[in-house]
Short mmCIF file of the C-alpha atoms (twelve columns), coordinates in Angstrom:
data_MODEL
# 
_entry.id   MODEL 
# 
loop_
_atom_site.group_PDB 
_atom_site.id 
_atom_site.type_symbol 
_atom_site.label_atom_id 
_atom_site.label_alt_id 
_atom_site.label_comp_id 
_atom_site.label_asym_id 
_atom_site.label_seq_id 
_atom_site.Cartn_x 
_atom_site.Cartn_y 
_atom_site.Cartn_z 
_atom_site.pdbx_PDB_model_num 
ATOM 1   C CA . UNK A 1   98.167 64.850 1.243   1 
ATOM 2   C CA . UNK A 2   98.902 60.809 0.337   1 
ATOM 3   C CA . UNK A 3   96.599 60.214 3.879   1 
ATOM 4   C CA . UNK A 4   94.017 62.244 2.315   1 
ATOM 5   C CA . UNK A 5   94.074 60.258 -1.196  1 
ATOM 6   C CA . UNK A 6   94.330 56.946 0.287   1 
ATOM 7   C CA . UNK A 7   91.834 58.022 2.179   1 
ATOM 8   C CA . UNK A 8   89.653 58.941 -0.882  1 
ATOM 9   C CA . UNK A 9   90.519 55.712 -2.478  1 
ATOM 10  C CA . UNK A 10  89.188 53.559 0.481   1 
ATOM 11  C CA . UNK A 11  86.020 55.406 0.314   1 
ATOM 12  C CA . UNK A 12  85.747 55.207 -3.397  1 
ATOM 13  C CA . UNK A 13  86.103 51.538 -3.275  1 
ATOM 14  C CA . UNK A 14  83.979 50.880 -0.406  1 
ATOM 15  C CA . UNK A 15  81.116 52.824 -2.625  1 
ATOM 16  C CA . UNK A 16  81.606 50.794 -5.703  1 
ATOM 17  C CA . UNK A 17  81.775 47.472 -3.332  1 
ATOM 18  C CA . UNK A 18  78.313 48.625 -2.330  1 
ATOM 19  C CA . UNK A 19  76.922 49.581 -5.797  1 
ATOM 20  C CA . UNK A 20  77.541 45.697 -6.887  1 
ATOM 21  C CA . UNK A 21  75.291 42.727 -7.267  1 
ATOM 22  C CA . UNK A 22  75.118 40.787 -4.273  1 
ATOM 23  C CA . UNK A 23  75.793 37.280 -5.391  1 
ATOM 24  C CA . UNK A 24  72.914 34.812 -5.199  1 
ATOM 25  C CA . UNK A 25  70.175 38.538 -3.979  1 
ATOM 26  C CA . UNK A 26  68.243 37.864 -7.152  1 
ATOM 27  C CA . UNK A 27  67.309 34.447 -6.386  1 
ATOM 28  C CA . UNK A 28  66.999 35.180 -2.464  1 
ATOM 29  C CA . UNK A 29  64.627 37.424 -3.028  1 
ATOM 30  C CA . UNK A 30  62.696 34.932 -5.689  1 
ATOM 31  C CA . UNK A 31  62.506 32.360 -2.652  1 
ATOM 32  C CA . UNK A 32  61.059 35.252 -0.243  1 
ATOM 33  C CA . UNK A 33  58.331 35.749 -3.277  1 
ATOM 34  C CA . UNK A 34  57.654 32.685 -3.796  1 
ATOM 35  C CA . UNK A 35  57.324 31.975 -0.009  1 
ATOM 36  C CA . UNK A 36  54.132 34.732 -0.261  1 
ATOM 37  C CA . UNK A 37  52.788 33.427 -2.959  1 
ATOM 38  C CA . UNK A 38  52.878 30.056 -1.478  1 
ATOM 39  C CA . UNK A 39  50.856 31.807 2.042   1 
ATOM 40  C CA . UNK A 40  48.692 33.386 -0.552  1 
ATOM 41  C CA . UNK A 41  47.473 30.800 -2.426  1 
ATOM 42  C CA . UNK A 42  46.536 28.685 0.485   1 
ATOM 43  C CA . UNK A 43  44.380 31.413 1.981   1 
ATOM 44  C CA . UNK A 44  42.778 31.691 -1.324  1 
ATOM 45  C CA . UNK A 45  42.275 28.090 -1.511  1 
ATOM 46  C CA . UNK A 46  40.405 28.934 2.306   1 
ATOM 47  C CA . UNK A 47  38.552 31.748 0.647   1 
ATOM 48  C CA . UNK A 48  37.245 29.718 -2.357  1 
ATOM 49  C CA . UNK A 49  35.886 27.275 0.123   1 
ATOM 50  C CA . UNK A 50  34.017 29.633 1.764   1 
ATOM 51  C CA . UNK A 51  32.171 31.090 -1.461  1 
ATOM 52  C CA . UNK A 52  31.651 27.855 -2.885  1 
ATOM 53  C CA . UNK A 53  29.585 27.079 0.443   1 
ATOM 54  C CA . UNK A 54  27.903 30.308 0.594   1 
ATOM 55  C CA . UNK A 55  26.916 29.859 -2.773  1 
ATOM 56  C CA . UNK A 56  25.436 26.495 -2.593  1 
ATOM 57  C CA . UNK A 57  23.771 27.791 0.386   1 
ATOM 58  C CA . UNK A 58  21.532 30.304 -1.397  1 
ATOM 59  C CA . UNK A 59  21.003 27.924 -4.467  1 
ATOM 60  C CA . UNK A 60  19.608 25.578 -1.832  1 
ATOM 61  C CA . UNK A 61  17.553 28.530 -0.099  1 
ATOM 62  C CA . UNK A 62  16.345 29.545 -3.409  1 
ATOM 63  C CA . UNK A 63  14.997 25.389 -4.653  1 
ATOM 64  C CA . UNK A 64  13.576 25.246 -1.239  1 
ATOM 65  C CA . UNK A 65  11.465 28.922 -1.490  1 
ATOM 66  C CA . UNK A 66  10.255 27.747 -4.686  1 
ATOM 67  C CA . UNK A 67  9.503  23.885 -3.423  1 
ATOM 68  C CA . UNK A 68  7.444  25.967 -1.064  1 
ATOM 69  C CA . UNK A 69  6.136  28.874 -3.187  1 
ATOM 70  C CA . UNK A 70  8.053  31.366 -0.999  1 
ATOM 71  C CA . UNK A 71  8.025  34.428 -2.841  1 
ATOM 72  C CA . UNK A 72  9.787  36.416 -0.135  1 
ATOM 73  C CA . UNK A 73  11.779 34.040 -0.196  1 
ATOM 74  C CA . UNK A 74  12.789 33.387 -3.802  1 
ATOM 75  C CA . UNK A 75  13.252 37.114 -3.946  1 
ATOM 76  C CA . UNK A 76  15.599 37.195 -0.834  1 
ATOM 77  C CA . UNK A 77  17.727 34.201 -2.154  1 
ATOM 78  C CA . UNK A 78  18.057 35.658 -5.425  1 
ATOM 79  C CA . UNK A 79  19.062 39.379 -4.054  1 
ATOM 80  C CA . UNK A 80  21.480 37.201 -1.970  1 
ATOM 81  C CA . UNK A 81  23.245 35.256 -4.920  1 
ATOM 82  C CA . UNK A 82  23.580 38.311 -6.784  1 
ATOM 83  C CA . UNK A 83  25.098 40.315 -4.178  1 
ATOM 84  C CA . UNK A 84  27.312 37.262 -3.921  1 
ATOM 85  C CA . UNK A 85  28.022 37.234 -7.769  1 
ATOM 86  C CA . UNK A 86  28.873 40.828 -7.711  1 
ATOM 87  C CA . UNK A 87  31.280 40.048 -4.709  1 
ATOM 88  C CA . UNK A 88  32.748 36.832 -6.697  1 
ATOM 89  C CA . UNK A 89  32.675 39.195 -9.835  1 
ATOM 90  C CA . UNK A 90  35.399 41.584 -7.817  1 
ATOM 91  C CA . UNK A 91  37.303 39.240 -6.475  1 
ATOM 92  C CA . UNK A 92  38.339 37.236 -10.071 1 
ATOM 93  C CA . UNK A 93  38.787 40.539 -11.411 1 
ATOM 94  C CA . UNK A 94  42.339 41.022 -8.671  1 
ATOM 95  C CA . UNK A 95  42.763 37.056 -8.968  1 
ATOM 96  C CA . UNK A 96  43.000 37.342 -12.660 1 
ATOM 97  C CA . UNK A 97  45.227 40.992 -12.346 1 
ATOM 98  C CA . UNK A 98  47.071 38.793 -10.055 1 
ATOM 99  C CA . UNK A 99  47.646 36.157 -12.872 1 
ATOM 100 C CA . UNK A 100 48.621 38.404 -15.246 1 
ATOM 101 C CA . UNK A 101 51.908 40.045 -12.882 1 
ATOM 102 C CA . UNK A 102 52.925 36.284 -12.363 1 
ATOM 103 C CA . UNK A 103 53.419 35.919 -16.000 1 
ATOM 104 C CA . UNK A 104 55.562 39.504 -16.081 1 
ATOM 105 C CA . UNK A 105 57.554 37.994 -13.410 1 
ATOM 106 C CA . UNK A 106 58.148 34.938 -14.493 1 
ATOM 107 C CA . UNK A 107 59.105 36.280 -17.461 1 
ATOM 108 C CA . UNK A 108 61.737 39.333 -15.993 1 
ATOM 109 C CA . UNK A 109 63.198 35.702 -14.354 1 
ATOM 110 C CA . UNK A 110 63.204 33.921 -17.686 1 
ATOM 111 C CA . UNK A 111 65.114 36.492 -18.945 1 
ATOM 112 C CA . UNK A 112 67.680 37.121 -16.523 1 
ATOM 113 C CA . UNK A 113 68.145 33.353 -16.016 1 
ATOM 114 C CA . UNK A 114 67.928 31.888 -19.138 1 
ATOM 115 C CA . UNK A 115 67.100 28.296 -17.776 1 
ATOM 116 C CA . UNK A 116 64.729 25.668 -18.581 1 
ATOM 117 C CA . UNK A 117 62.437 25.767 -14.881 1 
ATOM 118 C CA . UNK A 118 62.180 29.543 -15.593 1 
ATOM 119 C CA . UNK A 119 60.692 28.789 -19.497 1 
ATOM 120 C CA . UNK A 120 58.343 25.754 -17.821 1 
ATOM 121 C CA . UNK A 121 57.431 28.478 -15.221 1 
ATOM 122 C CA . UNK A 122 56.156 31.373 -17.504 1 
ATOM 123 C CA . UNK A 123 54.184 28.103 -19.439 1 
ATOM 124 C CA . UNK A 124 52.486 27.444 -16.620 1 
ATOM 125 C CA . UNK A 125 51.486 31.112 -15.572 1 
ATOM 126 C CA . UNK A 126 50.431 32.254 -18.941 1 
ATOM 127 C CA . UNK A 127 48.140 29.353 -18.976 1 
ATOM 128 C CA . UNK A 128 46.508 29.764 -15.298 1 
ATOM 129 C CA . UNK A 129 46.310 33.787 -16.458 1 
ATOM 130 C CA . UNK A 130 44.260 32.104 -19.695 1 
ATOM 131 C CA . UNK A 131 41.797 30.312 -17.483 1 
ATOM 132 C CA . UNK A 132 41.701 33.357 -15.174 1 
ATOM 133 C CA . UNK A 133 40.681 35.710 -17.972 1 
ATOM 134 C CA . UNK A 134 38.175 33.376 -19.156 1 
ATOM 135 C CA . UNK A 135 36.534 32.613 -16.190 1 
ATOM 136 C CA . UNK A 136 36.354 36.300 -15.094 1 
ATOM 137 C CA . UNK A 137 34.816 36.961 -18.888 1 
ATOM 138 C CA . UNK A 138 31.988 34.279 -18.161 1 
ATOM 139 C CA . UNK A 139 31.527 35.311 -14.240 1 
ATOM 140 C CA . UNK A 140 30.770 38.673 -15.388 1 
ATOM 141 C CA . UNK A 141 28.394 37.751 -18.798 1 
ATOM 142 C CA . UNK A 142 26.422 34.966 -15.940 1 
ATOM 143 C CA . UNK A 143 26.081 38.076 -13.445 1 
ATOM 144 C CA . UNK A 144 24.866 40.186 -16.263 1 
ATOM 145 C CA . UNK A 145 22.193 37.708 -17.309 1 
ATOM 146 C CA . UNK A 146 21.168 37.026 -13.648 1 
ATOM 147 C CA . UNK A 147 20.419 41.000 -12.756 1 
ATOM 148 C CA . UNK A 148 18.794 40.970 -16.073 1 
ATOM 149 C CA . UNK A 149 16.571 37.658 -14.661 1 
ATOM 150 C CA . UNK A 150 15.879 38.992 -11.405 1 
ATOM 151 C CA . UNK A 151 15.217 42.385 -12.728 1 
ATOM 152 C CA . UNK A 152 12.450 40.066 -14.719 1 
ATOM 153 C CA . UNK A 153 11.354 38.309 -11.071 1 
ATOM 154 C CA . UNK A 154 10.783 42.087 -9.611  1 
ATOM 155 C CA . UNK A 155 8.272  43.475 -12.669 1 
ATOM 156 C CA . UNK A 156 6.145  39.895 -13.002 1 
ATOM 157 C CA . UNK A 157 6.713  38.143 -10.237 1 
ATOM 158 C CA . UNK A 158 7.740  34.400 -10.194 1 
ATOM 159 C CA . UNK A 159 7.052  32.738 -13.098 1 
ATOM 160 C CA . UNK A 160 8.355  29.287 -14.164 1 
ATOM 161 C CA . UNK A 161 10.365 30.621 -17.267 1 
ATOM 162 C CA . UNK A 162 12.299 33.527 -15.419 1 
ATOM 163 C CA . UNK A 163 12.765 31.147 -12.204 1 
ATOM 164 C CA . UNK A 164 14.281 28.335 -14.174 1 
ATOM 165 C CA . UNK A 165 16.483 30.271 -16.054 1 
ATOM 166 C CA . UNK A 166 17.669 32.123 -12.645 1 
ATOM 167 C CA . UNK A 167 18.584 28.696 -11.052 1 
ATOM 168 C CA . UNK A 168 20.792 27.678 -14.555 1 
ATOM 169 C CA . UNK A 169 22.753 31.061 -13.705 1 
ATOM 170 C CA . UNK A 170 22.878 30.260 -9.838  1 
ATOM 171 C CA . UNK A 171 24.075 26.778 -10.974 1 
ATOM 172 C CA . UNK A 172 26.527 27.378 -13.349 1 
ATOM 173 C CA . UNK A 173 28.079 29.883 -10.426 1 
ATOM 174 C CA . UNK A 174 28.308 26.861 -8.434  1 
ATOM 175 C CA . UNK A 175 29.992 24.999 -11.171 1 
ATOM 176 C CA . UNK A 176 32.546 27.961 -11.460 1 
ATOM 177 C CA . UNK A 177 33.591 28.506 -8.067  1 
ATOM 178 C CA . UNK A 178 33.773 24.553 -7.808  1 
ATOM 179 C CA . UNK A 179 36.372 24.844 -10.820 1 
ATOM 180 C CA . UNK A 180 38.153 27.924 -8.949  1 
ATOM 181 C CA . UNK A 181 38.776 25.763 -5.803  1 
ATOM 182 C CA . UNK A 182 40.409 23.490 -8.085  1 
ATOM 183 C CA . UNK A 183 42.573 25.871 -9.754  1 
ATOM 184 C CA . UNK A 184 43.632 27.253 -6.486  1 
ATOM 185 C CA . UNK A 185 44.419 23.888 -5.020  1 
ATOM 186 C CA . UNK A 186 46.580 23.341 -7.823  1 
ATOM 187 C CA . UNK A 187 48.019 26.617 -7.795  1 
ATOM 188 C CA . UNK A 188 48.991 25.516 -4.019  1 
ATOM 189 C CA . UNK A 189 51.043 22.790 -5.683  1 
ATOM 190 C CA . UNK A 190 52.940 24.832 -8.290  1 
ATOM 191 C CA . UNK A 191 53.988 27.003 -5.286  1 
ATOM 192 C CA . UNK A 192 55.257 24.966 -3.313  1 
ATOM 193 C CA . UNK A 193 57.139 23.262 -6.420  1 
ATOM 194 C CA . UNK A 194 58.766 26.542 -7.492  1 
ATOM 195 C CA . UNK A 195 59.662 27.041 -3.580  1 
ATOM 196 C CA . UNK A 196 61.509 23.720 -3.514  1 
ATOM 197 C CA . UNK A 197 63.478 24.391 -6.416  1 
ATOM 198 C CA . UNK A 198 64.271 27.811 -5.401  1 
ATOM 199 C CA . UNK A 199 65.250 26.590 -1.960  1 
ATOM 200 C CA . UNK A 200 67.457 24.118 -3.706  1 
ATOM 201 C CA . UNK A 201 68.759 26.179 -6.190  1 
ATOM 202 C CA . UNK A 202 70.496 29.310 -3.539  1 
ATOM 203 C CA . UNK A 203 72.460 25.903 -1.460  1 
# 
């Protein structure tokens, strides 16, 4: 009868051993996340390359149909940057989702940790989710305009007013994806800044 209690009480103990905190988990598990978001904003830094080329491609495309009064091709570069616009469109709608669960985590950190890099941290997020949100708002009011401008193109062909306002839209999507590659290059930096601490901070 005692083996069977001590028995009982090595079990019981074992189970509330295992039902503790692991000292130092919390911020192990901060340095694995930060680690992805590290790999993920690099790739996105890849990615926003990519679009920015494509869409200075078609914007090219598009002044060189109309240098050469093209209009296949004026209408096949403009199907092209709005395809691409809708594409763009998608993609800062998860970038700026994306934004927006930094800030909840950097918060859930602030508040378990209580410490000054954490508060600097959940600064720095809310204000990249801020630019997010408000370039998504204007991506999606430029792609707007441009189906509404190509729409034009299709029912009376190309005239000078609708094909000068199409290339102010195509432009300014050059100037946006330009300030995106930025963003993400800096986002690279604040990465790799929170993964140094963090590596620093479990020694």
């Amino acid at each position: 009868m005692r083996f069977l209690a001590l028995s009982a009480l090595v079990v019981l103990s074992a189970q509330v051993a295992s039902a503790q905190p692991r000292p130092g988990f919390p911020r192990r598990a901060e340095l694995h996340h930060d680690r992805a978001d590290a790999a993920r904003s690099a790739a996105q830094v890849a990615d926003d390359r990519r679009d920015l080329a494509r869409f200075q491609a078609t914007l090219n495309a598009f002044d060189a149909a109309v240098a050469r009064r093209d209009a296949v091709g004026v209408r096949a570069a403009l199907t092209s940057f709005v395809q691409q616009g809708r594409a763009e469109v998608a993609e800062q709608s998860r970038e700026t989702a994306q934004a927006q669960r930094e800030v909840a985590r950097s918060g859930a950190e602030l508040a378990r940790d209580r410490n000054g890099r954490d508060a600097r941290n959940l600064r720095d997020d809310r204000r990249d989710a801020a630019r997010e949100n408000a370039a998504l708002a204007e991506e999606q009011n430029l792609l707007a305009e441009l189906e509404r401008t190509v729409a034009a193109e299709y029912a009376w062909g190309p005239q000078v007013p609708i094909l000068a306002r199409a290339r102010q839209v195509m432009d300014r999507f050059v100037v946006l994806a330009r300030a995106e590659l930025q963003r993400s290059k800096s986002e690279v930096r604040e990465d790799r800044r929170e993964l140094r601490e963090d590596r620093r901070g479990i020694r």
